[in-house]
C-alpha positions in Angstrom: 27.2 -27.7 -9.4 31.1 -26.8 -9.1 32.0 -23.6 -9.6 34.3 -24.6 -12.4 31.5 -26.1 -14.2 31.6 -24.7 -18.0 28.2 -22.5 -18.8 25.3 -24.9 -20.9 22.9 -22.6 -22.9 20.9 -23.1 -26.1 20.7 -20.6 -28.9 17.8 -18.6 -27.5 20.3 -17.9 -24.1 17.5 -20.9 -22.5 19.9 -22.7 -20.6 18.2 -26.2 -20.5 20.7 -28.3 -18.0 19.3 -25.3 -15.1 15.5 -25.6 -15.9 15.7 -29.4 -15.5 18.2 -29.4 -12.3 15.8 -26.6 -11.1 12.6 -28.6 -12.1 13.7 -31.9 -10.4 15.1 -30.1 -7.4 11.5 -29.0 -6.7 9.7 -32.1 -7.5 12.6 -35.0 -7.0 13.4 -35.4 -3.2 9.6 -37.0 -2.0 9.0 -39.7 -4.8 12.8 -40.3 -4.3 12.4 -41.6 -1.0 9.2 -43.5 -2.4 11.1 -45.1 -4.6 14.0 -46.2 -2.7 11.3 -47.2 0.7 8.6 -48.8 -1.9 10.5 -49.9 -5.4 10.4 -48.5 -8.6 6.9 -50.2 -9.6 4.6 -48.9 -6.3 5.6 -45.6 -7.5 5.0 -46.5 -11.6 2.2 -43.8 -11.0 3.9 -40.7 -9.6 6.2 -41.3 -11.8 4.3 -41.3 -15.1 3.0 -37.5 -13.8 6.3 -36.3 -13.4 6.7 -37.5 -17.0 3.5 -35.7 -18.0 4.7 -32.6 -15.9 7.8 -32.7 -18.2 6.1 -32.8 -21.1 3.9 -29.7 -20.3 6.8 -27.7 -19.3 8.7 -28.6 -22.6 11.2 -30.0 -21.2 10.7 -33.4 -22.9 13.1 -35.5 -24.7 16.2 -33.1 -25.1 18.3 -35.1 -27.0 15.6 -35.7 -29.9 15.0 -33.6 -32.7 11.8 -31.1 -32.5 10.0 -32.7 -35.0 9.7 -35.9 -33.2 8.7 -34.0 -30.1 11.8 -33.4 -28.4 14.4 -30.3 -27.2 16.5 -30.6 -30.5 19.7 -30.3 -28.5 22.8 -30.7 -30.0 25.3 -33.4 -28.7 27.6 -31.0 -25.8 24.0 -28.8 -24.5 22.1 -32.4 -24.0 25.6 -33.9 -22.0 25.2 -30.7 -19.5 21.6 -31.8 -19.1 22.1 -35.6 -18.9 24.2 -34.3 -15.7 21.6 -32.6 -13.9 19.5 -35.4 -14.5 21.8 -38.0 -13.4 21.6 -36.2 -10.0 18.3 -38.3 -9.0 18.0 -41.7 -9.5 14.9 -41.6 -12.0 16.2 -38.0 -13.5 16.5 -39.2 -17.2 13.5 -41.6 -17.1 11.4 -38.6 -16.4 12.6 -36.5 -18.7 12.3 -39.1 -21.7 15.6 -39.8 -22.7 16.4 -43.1 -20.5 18.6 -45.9 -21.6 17.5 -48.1 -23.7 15.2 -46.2 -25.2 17.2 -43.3 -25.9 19.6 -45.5 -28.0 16.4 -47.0 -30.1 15.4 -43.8 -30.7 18.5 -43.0 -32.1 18.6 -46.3 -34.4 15.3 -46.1 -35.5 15.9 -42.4 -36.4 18.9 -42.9 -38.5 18.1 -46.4 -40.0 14.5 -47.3 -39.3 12.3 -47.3 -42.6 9.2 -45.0 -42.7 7.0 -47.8 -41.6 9.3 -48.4 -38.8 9.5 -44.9 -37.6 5.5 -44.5 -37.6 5.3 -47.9 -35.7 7.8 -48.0 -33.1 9.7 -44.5 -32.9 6.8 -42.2 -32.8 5.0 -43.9 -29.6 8.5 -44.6 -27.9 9.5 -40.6 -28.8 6.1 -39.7 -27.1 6.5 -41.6 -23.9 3.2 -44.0 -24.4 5.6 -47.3 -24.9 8.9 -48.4 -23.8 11.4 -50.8 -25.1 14.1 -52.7 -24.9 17.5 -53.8 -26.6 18.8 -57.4 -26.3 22.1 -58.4 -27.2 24.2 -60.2 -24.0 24.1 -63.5 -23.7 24.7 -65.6 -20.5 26.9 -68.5 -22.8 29.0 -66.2 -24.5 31.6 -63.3 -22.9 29.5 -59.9 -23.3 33.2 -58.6 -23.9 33.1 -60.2 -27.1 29.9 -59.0 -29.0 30.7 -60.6 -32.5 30.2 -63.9 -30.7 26.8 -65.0 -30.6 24.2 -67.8 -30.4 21.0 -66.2 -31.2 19.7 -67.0 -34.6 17.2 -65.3 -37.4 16.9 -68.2 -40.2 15.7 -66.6 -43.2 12.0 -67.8 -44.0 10.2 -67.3 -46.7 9.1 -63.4 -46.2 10.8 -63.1 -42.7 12.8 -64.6 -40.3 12.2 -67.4 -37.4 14.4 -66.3 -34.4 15.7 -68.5 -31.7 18.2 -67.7 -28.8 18.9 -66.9 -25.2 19.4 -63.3 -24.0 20.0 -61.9 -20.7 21.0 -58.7 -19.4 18.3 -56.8 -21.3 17.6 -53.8 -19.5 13.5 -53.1 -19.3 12.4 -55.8 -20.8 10.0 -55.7 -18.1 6.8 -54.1 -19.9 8.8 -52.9 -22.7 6.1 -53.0 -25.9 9.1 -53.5 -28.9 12.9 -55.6 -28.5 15.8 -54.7 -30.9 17.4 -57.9 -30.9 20.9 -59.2 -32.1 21.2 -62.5 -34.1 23.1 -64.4 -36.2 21.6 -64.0 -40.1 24.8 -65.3 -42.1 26.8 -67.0 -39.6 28.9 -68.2 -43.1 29.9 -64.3 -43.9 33.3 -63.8 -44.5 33.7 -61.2 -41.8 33.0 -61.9 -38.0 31.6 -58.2 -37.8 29.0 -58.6 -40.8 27.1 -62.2 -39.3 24.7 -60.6 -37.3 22.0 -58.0 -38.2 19.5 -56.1 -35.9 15.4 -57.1 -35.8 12.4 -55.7 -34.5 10.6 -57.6 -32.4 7.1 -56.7 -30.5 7.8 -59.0 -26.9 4.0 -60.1 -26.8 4.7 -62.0 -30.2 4.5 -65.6 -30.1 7.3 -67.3 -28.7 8.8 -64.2 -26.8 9.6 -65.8 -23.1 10.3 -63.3 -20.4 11.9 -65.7 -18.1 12.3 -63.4 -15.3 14.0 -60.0 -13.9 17.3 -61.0 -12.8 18.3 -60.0 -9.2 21.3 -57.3 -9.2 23.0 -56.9 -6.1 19.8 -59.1 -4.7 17.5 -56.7 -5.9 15.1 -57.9 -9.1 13.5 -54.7 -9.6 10.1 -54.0 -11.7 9.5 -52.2 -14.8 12.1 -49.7 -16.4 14.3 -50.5 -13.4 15.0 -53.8 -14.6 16.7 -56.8 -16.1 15.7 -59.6 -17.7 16.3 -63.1 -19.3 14.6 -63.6 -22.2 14.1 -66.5 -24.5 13.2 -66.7 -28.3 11.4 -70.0 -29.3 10.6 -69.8 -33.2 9.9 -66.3 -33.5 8.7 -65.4 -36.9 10.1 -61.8 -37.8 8.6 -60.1 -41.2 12.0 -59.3 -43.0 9.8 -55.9 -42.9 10.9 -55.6 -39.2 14.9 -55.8 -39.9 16.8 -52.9 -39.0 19.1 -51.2 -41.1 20.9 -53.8 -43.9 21.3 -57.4 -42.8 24.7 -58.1 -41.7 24.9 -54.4 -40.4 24.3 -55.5 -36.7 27.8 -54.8 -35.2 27.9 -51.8 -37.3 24.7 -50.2 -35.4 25.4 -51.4 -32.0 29.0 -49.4 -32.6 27.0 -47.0 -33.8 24.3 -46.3 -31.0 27.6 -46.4 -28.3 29.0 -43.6 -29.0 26.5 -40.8 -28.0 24.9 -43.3 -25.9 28.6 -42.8 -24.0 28.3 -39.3 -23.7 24.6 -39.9 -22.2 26.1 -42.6 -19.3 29.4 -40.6 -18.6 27.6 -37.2 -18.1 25.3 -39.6 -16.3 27.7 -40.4 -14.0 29.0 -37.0 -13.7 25.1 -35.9 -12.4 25.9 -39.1 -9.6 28.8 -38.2 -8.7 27.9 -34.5 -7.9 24.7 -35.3 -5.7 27.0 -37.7 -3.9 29.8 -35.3 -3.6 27.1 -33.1 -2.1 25.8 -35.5 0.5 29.4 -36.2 1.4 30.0 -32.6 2.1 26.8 -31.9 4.0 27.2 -34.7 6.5 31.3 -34.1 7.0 30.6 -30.9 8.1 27.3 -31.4 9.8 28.3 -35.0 11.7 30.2 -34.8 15.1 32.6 -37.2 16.2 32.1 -35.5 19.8 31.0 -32.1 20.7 32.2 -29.5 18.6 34.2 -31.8 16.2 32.9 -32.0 13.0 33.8 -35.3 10.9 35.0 -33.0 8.2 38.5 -31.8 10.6 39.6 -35.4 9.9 42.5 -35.3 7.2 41.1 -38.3 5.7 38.2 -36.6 4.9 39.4 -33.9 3.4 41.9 -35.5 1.3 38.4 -37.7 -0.2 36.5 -34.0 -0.4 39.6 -32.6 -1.9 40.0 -36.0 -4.4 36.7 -35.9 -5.6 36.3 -32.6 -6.4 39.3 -32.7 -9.0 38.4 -35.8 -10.6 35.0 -34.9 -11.1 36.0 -31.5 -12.8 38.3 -33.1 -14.9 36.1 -35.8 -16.0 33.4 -33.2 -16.8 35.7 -31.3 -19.0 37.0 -34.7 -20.9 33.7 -35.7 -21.4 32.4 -32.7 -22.9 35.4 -32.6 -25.0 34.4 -35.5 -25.9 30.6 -34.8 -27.5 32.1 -31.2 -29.2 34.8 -33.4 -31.0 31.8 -36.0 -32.0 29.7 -33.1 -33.3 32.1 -31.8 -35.0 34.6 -34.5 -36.1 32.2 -37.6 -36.3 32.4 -40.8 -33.8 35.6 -42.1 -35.8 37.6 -39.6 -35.3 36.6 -39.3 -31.6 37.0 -43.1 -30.9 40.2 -42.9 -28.5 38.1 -40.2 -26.8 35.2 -42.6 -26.7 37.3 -45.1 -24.9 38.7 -42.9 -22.6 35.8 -41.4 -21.1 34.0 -44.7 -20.8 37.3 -46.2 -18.2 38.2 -43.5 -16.4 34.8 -42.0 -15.6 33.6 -45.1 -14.4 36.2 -44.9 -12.2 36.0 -41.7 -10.9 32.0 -42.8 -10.0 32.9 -45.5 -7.9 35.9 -44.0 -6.4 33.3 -41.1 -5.1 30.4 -43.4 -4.3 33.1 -45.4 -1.9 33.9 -42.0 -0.8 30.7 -40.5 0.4 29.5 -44.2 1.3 32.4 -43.9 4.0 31.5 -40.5 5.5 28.1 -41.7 5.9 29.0 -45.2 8.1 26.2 -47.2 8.7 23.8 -44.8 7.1 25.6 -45.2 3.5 24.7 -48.5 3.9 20.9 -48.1 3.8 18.4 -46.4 1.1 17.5 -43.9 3.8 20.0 -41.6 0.9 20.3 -43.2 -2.9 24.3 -43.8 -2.0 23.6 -47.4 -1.8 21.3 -47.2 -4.2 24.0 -46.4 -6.9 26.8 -48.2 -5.5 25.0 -51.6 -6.2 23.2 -50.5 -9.6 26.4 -48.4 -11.0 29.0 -50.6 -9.9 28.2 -52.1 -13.5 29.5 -49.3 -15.1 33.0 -50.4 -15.3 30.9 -53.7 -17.6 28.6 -52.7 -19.6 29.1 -51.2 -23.0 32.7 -52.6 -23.3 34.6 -53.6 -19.6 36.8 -51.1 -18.6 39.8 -53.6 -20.1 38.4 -53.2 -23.1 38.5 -50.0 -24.0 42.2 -49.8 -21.8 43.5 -52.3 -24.3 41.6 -50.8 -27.6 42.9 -47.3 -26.7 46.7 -48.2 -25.4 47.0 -50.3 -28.6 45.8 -47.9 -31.2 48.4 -45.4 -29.3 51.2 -47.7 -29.5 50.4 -48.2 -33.2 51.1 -44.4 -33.9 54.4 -45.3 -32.6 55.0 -48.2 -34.9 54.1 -51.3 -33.1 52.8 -54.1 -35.4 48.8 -55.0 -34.9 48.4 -58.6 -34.0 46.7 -60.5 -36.8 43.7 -61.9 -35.8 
């Protein structure tokens, strides 16, 4: 951790971001290498322990309230603990809180019904299921969300869902999908066509297709992502989420914190591969008695990297305070902001330590390469980076008086 990195504690002086570093520092480094030698699904076992382990050093689910069986962390403490997590590559499956779960929880908790809540949020919020959230589609530009395919025809008591999703993230022995589809593609606004169901993925009709290869690697499990097909799907109107037409809504809704969870994230990333960088410029001769780290080069990347992830860090937690306190409107140009130029800042320091490494960077042998073909998606998902440049220049520019273009 820097030295310039702003103190994390709870209100009983706990301070929850150094019990988890310290706890996966201990118990991270061995089923690290298992995972990276062996793949995420050979080690599916150790890791459900470590997730027990958590659990019975209360430690589990930070970012979800107590009486659901989590930390009950407020916004800014859980970002300073989504950083020490993001310092190993399974850090915030262990600990409960992995995307896309985390972001169901949060829907379910703020829109699901009673019912809904007993069925779905109460297993995911104890560990015992996973799920997944499925909204990209391969015909349509994922930059454009309101556009979509996928359709819930009303029916009777329910819905019968078709459509063509990829890109969704654990499908892969996930119990429940939230999926987006079109319920009134005739609505007057774009934004309002498309609502939010609750679908179990063993229900008839529900095609896994397969795990998509990223970077040439498919994965298995949580570490996944899949193409899924929906063939006449019934859906009880029961199992809609939030108000019909409120799709876009709740997906705007679940980015925000879930934002703050990825940058912070990130952050975690880039410190552990600051660190390796570090250790092997100064420990790595280019001949006897000339360490790689007396190279300007690399101190110029060492120098680099430690200002842009301190300033990150400090934007990002800026960032959560002004949600908790202001709301996710006020914060949006924040919102924006963080999501760009941190995924920046992670690729420019993955490149970084990649190139003090050489050859070895290449290889799992450290999770460098790991990250660099698994984060580069960072700068697409949740909004490209062009995306959130444009939204944010052009609501600037508007303060200045420039006209919005009418759509």
């Amino acid at each position: 951790m820097s030295a310039t990195s702003p103190p994390c504690a709870s209100p009983t002086g706990d301070d929850p971001a150094e019990r988890a570093r310290a706890f996966l520092d201990a118990r991270g480094p061995a089923l690290e290498r298992r995972v990276l030698a062996e793949g995420w699904t050979a080690a599916e076992g150790e890791l459900e322990g470590l997730r027990a382990e958590v659990q019975a050093a209360g430690l589990w689910c930070p970012a979800l309230p107590r009486e659901w069986g989590g930390m009950g962390l407020g916004l800014p403490v859980f970002a300073r603990v989504s950083e020490a997590l993001g310092r190993w590559i399974f850090g915030h499956y262990a600990f409960g809180v992995q995307a896309p779960d985390m972001g169901n929880m949060e829907l379910l908790l703020s829109h699901g019904t009673d019912a809904q809540r007993e069925r779905w949020l109460r297993p995911l919020a104890a560990g015992r299921v996973r799920s997944c959230f499925a909204m990209t589609e391969p015909e349509h530009a994922g930059s454009n969300p309101v556009v979509l395919s996928t359709t819930a025809r009303r029916d009777g008591d329910g819905y019968v869902l078709n459509g063509h999703k990829w890109f969704t993230s654990s499908a892969d022995g996930a119990a429940f999908a939230i999926v987006m589809a079109v319920t009134d593609s005739h609505a007057a606004r774009p934004h309002e066509r498309a609502s939010m169901l609750i679908v179990p993925m063993d229900a008839p009709g529900v095609e896994l297709v397969r795990n998509l290869p990223v970077m040439g690697e498919a994965g298995g499990g949580w570490a996944s992502h899949a193409e899924v097909r929906f063939h006449d799907v019934r859906v009880p109107a029961a199992d809609g989420l939030g108000a019909e037409g409120a799709g876009f809504a709740l997906a705007q809704e679940r980015l925000g914190p879930g934002r703050i969870h990825h940058c912070m994230r990130w952050i975690g990333i880039c410190e552990r591969a600051f660190d390796l960088m570090c250790a092997r410029a100064a420990g790595r001769e280019l001949a006897p008695g000339e360490p790689l780290g007396r190279q300007q080069a690399v101190q110029f990347w060492v120098a680099e990297s430690r200002a842009e992830i301190d300033a990150a860090r400090l934007l990002v937690l800026h960032t959560a305070e002004r949600i908790e306190r202001e709301g996710q409107h006020a914060a949006r140009d924040d919102v924006s902001a963080i999501k760009f130029h941190v995924a920046g800042v992670l690729g420019r320091v993955l490149d970084r330590a990649i190139q003090v490494h050489g050859a070895l960077g290449m290889t799992y042998e450290t999770p460098l390469a790991f990250w660099y073909a698994h984060e580069r998606a960072a700068r697409i998902y949740d909004g490209p980076d062009e995306v959130h440049k444009a939204a944010l220049g052009s609501r600037i520019l508007t303060r200045y008086g420039m006209t919005r273009r009418e759509r």
